[in-house]
C-alpha positions in Angstrom: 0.0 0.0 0.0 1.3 3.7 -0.3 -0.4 6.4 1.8 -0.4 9.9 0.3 -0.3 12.7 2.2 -1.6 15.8 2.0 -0.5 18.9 3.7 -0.6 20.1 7.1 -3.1 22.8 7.9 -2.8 23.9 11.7 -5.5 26.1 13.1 -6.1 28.0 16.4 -8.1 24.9 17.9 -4.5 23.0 18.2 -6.1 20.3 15.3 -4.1 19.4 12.8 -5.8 18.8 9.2 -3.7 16.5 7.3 -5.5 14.0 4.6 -4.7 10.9 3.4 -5.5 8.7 0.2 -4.7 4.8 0.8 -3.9 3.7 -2.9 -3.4 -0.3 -3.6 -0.9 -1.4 -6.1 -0.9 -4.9 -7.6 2.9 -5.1 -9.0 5.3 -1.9 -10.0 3.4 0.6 -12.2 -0.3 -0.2 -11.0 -0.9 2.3 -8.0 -4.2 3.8 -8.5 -6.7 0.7 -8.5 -8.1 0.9 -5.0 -8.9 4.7 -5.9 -11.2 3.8 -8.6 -12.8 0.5 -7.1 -16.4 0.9 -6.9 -16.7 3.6 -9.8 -20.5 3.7 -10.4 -22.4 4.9 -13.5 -22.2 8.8 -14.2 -25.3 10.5 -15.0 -27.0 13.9 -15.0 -28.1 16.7 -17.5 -25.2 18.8 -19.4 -25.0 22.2 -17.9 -23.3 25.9 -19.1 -20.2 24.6 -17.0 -18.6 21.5 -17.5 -15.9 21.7 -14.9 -15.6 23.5 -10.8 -12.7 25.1 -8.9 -13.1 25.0 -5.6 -10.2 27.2 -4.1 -10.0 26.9 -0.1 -8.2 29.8 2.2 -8.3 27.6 5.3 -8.3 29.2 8.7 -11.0 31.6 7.7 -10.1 34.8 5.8 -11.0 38.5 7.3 -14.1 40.0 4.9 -13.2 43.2 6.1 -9.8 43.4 4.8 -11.0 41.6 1.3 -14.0 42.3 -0.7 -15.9 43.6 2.3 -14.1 46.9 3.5 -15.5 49.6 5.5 -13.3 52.5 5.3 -16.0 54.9 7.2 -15.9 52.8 10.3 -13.7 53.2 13.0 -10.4 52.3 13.1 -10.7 49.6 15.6 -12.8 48.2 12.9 -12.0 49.4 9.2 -8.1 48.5 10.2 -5.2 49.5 7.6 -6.4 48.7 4.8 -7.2 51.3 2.0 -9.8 50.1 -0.7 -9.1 50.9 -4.5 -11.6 51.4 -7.1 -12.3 48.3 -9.6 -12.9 48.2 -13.2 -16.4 48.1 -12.3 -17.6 52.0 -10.9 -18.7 52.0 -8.2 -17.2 48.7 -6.3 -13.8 48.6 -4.6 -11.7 45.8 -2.6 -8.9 45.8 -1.0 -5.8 47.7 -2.2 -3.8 44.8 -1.8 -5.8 43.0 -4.3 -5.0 45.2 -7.5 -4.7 42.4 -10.1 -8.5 41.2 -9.1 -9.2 45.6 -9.3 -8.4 45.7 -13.1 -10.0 42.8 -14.2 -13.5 42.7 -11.7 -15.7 42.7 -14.6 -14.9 38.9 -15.1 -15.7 38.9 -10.7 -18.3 38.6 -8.6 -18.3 38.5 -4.4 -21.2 37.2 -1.9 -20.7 40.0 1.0 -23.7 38.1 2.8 -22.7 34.7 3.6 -23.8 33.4 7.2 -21.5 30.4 8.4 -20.8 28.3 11.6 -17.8 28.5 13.9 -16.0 25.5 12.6 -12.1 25.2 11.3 -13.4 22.6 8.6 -14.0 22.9 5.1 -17.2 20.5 5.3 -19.5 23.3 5.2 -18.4 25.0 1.9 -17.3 21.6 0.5 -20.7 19.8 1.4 -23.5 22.6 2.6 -23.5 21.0 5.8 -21.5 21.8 9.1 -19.0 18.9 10.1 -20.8 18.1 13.2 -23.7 16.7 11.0 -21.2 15.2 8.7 -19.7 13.3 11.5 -22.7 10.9 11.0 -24.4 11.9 8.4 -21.5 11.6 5.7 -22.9 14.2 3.1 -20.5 14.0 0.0 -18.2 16.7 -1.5 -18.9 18.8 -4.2 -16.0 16.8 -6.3 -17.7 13.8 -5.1 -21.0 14.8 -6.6 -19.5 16.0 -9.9 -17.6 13.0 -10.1 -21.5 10.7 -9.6 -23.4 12.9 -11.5 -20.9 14.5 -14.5 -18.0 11.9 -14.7 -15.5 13.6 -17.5 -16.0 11.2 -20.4 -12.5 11.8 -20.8 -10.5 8.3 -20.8 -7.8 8.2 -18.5 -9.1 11.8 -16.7 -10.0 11.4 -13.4 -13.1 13.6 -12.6 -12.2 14.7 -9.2 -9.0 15.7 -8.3 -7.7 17.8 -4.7 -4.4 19.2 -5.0 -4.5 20.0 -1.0 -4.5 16.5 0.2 -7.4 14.2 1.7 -9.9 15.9 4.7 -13.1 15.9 5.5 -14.2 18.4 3.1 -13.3 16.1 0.4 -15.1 12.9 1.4 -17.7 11.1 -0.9 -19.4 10.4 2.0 -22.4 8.1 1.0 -21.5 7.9 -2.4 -18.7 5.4 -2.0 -15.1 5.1 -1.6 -15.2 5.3 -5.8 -16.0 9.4 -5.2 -12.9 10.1 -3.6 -10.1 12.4 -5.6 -7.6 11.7 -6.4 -4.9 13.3 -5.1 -1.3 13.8 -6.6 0.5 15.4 -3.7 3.1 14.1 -1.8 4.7 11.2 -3.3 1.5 9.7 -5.2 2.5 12.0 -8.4 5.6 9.7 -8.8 3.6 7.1 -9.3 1.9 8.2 -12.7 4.6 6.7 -14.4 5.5 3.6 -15.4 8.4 1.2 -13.0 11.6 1.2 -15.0 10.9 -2.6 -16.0 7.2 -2.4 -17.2 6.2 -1.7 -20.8 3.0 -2.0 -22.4 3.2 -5.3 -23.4 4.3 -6.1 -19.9 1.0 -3.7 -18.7 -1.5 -5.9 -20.7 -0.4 -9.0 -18.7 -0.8 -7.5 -15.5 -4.2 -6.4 -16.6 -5.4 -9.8 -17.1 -3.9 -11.1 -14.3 -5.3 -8.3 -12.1 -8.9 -9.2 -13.6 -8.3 -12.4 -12.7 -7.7 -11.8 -9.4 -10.2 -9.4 -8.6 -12.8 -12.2 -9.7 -11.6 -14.8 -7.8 -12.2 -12.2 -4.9 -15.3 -11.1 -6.3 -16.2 -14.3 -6.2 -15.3 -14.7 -2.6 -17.3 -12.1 -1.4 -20.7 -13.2 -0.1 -21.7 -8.8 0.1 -21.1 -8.6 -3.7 -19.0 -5.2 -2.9 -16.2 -6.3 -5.1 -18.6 -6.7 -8.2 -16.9 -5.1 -11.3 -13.3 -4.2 -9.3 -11.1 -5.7 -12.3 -13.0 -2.9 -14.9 -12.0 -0.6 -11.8 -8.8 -1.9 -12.0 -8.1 -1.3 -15.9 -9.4 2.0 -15.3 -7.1 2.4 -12.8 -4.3 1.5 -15.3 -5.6 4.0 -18.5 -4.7 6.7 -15.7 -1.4 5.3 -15.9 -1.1 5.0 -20.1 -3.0 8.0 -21.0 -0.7 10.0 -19.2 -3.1 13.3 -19.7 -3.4 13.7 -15.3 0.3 13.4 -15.5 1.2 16.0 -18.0 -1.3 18.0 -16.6 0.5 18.3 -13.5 4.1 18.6 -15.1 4.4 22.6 -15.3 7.2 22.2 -17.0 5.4 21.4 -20.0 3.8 25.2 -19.9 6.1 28.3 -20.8 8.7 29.7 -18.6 6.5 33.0 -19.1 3.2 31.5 -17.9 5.9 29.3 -15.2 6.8 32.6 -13.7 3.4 34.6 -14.0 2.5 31.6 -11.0 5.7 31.7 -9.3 5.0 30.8 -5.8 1.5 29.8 -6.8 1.8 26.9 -8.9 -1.4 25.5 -7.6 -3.8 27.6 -9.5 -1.8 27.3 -13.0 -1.8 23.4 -12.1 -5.6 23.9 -11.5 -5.8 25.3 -15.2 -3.8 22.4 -16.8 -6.2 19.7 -14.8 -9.6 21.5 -15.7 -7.6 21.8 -19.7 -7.5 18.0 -19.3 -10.7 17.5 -19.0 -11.0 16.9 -14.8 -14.6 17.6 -13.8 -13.8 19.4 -10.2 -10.4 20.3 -8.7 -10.1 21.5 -5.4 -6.8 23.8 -3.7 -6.1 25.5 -0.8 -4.1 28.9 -0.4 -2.4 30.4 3.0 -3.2 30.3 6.3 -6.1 32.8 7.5 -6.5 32.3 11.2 -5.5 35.6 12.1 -5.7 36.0 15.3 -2.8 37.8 15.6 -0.9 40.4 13.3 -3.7 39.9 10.8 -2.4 42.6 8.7 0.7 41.4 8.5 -0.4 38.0 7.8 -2.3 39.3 4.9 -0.2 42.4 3.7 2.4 39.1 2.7 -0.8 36.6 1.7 -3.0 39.2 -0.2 -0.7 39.8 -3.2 0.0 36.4 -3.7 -2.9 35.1 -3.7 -4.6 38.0 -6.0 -2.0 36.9 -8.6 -2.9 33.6 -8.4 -6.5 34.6 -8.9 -6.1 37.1 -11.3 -3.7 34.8 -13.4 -6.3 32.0 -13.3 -9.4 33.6 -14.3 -7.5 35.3 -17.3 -6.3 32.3 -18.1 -9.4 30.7 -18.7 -11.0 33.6 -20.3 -7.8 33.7 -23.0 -8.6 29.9 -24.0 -12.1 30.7 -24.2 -12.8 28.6 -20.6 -14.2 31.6 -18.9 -18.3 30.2 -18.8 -17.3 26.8 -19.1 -14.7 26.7 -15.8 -16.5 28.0 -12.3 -14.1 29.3 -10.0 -14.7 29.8 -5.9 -12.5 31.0 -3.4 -14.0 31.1 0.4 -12.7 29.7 3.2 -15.1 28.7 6.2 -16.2 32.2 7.8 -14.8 36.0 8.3 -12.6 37.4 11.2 -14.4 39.7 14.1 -15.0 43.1 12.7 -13.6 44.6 16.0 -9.9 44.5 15.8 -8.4 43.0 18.8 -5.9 43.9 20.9 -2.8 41.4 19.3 -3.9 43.5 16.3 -5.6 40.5 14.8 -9.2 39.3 14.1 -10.8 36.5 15.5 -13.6 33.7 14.3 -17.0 35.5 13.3 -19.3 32.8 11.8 -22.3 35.5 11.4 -21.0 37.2 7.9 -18.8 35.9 5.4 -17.5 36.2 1.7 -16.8 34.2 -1.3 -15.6 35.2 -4.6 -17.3 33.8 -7.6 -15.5 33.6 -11.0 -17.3 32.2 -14.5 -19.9 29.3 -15.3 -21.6 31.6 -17.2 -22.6 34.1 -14.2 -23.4 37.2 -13.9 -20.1 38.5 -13.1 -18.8 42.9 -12.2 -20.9 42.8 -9.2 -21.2 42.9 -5.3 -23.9 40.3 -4.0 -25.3 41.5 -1.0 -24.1 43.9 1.8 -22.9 44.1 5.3 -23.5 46.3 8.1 -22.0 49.7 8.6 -19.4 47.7 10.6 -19.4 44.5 8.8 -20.9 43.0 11.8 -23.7 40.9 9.9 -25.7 41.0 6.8 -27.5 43.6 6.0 -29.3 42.3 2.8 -29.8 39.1 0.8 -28.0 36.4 3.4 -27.1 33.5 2.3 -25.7 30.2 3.0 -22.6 28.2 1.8 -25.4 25.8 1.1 -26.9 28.6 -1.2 -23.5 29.1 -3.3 -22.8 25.1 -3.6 -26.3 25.3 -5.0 -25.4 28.2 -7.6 -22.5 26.0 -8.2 -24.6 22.5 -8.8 -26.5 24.4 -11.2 -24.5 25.7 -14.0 -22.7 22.5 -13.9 -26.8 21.0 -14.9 -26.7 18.9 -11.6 -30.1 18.9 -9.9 -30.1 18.9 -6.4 -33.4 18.3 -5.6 -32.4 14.4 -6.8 -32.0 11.7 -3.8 -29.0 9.3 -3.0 -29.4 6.1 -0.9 -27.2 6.7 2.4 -26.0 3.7 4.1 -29.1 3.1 6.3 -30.8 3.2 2.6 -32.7 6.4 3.3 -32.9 9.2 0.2 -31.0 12.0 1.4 -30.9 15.0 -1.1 -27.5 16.6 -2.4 -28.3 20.0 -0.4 -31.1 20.7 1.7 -31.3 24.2 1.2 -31.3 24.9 -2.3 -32.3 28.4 -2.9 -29.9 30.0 -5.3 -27.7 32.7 -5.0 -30.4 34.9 -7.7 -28.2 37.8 -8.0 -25.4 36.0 -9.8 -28.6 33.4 -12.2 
């Protein structure tokens, strides 16, 4: 077996997040079977969208300091911060954000987002806080594209997390075959083949995987390991196609582009994987949990991750991507509006925002407002639940359809399924 491990994400709650993906290998060169076992039959109508990006800012990024800044306030609450006008007239984020300020017509940001005081990802990954996923296992939003959508791209996985294995990223009661797949650490290694195996060599360790698998298949009284050898073989086209792992060698693209994501590389690997034909693809960026020095946190974090934003969504509009990719970056709820005295901000669940790029969305505009102090919504709340629903939708996934869960009860993709109208 070879464990891949994701990276370490350590909050103010002393827990560390790190993920893990289990993969099986059956002889050198076949390391991604157990990922794939189970795969079950994709479905679902074809929407604007045909792929997600699901960007992650774990720890909980300030709103005040982002795309929701008061500069009228008082200074224990605007902070340092100067806002800067936007292509748009009339809206303005934060100065340290001017790549995102030149191109905001191709933007939009939820100011109104009500959240829980969790330091999870479940929420915005599933629509439901992690203490109901603790039993209820409610899948990912990968998970679900990867059910619903697949890729129909051979060899492409249709789920792929370039942060590692959590919660957030579970297929819940969808099945182990929903999980991403997830190339960092040392798992990207094993995209290629062992220095001794060629394709002829490949072939005979297919057949003698499907053999195998139906001698276990036939074994097991549950019938859980019905159809592992096509799993298997799927498993392996990962391996021959090779399209996942040029998508993830950057040096394939440009030294220009290279640089343009220098210290970034996530988001430009983001690109190449959605390029390849990978139905959702989830990263994380920084560390928000600011409870301290938050504006020196962010006067170092801000830039960098505006140019991986900027770089990103220009990207995708240049090779004509821009409806067909849906971009989000949120992390799980805003910092107090009150500065405190460490000069930080700490957890405030009641307001949020999220940034909101393509699928064919309305885009150069502000959803929703907050308070005179940012303190709570002041118009249009909505949930995470409500912007995983915009999401769902121009993707063409209905979420009103039901799942069996492991007791065999229907359980619906999201239970609150209003959408975000503004952006429709």
């Amino acid at each position: 077996m070879l464990t891949v491990w994701g990276k370490r994400e350590n909050f103010c709650d002393g827990l560390t997040r790190r993920g893990f993906l289990q993969i099986g290998a059956f002889g050198a060169g076949l390391t991604l079977a157990e990922m794939l076992r189970l795969k079950a039959t994709a479905g679902g109508s074809k929407g604007t969208a045909r792929a997600a990006i699901m960007i992650y800012l774990p720890g909980g990024p300030s709103h005040m300091d982002m795309y929701d800044m008061k500069p009228d306030a008082p200074k224990e609450f605007c902070g340092e911060f100067k806002p800067i006008s936007t292509n748009v007239p009339g809206i303005q984020i934060c100065e340290h954000m001017p790549m995102q300020a030149r191109m905001f017509d191709k933007l939009a940001a939820v100011r109104s987002i009500v959240s829980v005081d969790e330091h999870s990802d479940v929420l915005v990954m599933t629509g439901f806080p992690e203490r109901t996923n603790r039993t209820a296992g409610r899948p990912s939003v990968g998970s679900v594209v990867s059910k619903l959508r697949g890729t129909g791209h051979s060899g492409v996985p249709p789920f792929v997390s370039l942060r590692g294995m959590s919660r957030g990223t579970e297929p819940g009661y969808l099945g182990i075959a929903h999980r991403p797949f997830t190339p960092s650490g040392p798992g990207a290694s094993n995209l290629r083949f062992a220095r001794d195996v060629n394709l002829n060599r490949l072939e005979d360790r297919k057949g003698l995987l499907r053999a195998f698998d139906g001698a276990r298949r036939e074994a097991d009284a549950s019938g859980t390991m019905t159809g592992m050898d096509s799993f298997a073989t799927q498993a392996l086209e990962l391996v021959v196609s090779g399209k996942v792992r040029n998508a993830l060698d950057l040096s394939k693209e440009n030294s220009t582009s290279r640089n343009r994501y220098k210290g970034v590389e996530q988001f430009l690997t983001a690109r190449r994987l959605v390029e390849a034909g990978v139905g959702c693809v989830t990263l994380s960026y920084g560390g928000w949990d600011t409870h301290g020095q938050n504006f020196v946190q962010l006067k170092r974090q801000l830039p960098m991750l505006d140019r991986g934003i900027a770089n990103l969504i220009q990207d995708l509009h240049d090779r004509g991507l821009g409806d067909e990719v849906v971009t989000v970056v949120w992390g799980e709820f805003g910092r107090t509006p009150k500065i405190n005295r460490g000069a930080g901000r700490d957890h405030w669940a009641p307001i949020m925002s999220a940034l909101i790029a393509g699928g064919g969305l309305r885009m150069g505009q502000m959803v929703g407002s907050s308070t005179a102090r940012g303190e709570r919504p002041k118009d249009s709340p909505y949930s995470p639940s409500n912007v995983l629903s915009t999401i769902y939708h121009v993707l063409g996934i209905d979420t009103t359809r039901t799942f069996l869960n492991g007791g065999g009860r229907p359980m619906h993709i999201l239970d609150d399924r209003g959408l975000v109208k503004e952006l429709i």
